[in-house]
N, C-alpha and C positions, 0 to 999 in steps of 0.2 A: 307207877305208870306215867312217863312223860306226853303231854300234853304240847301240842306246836300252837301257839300264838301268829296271829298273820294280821295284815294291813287288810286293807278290801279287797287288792288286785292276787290277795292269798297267795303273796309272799312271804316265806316265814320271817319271822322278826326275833323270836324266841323259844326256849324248850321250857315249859314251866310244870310246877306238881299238878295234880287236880286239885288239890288246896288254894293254891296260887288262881285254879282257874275258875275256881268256885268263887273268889273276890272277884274277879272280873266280871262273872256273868251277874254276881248280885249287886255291886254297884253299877251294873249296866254300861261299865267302859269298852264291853265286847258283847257279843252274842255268839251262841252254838251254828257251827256251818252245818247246813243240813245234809245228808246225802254222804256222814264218814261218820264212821263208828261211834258208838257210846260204849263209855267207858265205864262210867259210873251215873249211880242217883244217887243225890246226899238229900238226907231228910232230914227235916228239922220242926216241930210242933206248929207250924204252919205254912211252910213249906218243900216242895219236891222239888229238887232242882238238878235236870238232866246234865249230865257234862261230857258232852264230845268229843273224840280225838285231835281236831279243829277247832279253834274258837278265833273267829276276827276281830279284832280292834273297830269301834264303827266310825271313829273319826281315821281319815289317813295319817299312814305315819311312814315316815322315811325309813328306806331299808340299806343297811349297809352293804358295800360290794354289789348293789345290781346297777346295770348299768358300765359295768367296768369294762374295757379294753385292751389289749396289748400295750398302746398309748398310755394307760392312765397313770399317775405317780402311783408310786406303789413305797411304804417303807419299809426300815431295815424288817421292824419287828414282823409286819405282817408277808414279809420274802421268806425270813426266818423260818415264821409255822409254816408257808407254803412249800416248802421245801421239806416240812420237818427235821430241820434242822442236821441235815444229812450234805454234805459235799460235793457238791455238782463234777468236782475232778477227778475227787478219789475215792467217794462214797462214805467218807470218814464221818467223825461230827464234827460240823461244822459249828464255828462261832461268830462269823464277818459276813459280810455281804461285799457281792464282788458286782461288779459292773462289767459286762460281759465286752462292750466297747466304753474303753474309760472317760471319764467327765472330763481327762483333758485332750481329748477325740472329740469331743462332743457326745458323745454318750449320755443320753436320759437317765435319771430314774426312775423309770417305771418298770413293771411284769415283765415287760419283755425284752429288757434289758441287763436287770439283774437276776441274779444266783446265791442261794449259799453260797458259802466257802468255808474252809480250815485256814486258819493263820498261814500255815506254811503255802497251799497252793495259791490265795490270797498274793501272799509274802510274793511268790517266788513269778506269779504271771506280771506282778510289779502294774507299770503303765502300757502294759500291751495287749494288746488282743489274744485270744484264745491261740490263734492262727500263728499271729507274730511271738508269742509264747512257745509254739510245738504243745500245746495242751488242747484237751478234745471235753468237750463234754458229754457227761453220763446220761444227762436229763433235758429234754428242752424247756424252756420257761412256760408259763402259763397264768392265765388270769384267773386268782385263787379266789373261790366263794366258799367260804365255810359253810355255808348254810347248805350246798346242792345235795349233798344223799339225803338230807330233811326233805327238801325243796322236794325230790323225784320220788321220794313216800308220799309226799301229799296227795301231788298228781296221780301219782298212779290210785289213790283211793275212789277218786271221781272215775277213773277208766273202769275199776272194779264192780263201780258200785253206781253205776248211770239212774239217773233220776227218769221213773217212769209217768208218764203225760196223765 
């Protein structure tokens, strides 16, 4: 049973076992969110100790990818998973990363800039634009959160499961 780890503002931070979350809540580096599932009680000769689907961290702690934008740099590797690794041209696998208007355009690297690519359509759009190329894209860019299908399970457990007065 995976267990989500979050900051305070109960953004996820991580996917851990109930092992893992059973450390956290007995050194007291986290506490159980109240109001989302139990998952288990683990006992022990002196104590019960509940473990939630939710557990928060009780100091803050920085979360990766929130806060990101269109704007924001973005690298190869994490364009790569955004894309999964699939060819913005030709839907092939891709192994490059393309700049959709090139860095010597002025072209950024950021989300909304870059694309997969395959070496060939890579190769072959060279220093031009998609446009100035004759090549179209498959997929528009986007600012990738690996964490969102977590993230919109959390949420949705507080919509499920509203705390009553």
């Amino acid at each position: 049973m995976t267990i989500f780890v979050t900051n305070a503002g109960l953004q996820i931070l991580a996917r851990v076992t109930w092992r893992r979350a059973a450390v956290l809540l007995t050194t007291e580096v986290a506490r159980n969110v109240e109001g989302t599932p139990l998952v288990r009680v683990v006992h022990s000769p002196t104590v019960s100790l509940p473990i939630h689907k939710v557990v928060a961290i009780k100091h803050n702690a920085y979360r990766p990818f929130s806060g990101k934008t269109m704007d924001s740099y973005a690298s190869n590797a994490t364009i790569l998973r955004r894309d999964q690794w699939i060819c913005a041209y030709c839907d092939g696998p891709a192994d490059t990363v393309d700049h959709i208007v090139p860095v010597s355009q002025g072209g950024p690297s950021t989300f909304g800039n870059q694309v997969a690519a395959c070496k060939s359509c890579n190769g072959f759009k060279a220093n031009r634009t998609p446009r100035q190329a004759g090549m179209a894209l498959r997929h528009a860019p986007f600012v990738y959160d690996p964490w969102a299908a977590d993230q919109k399970e959390v949420w949705e457990m507080f919509m499920l499961h509203p705390k009553t007065a």
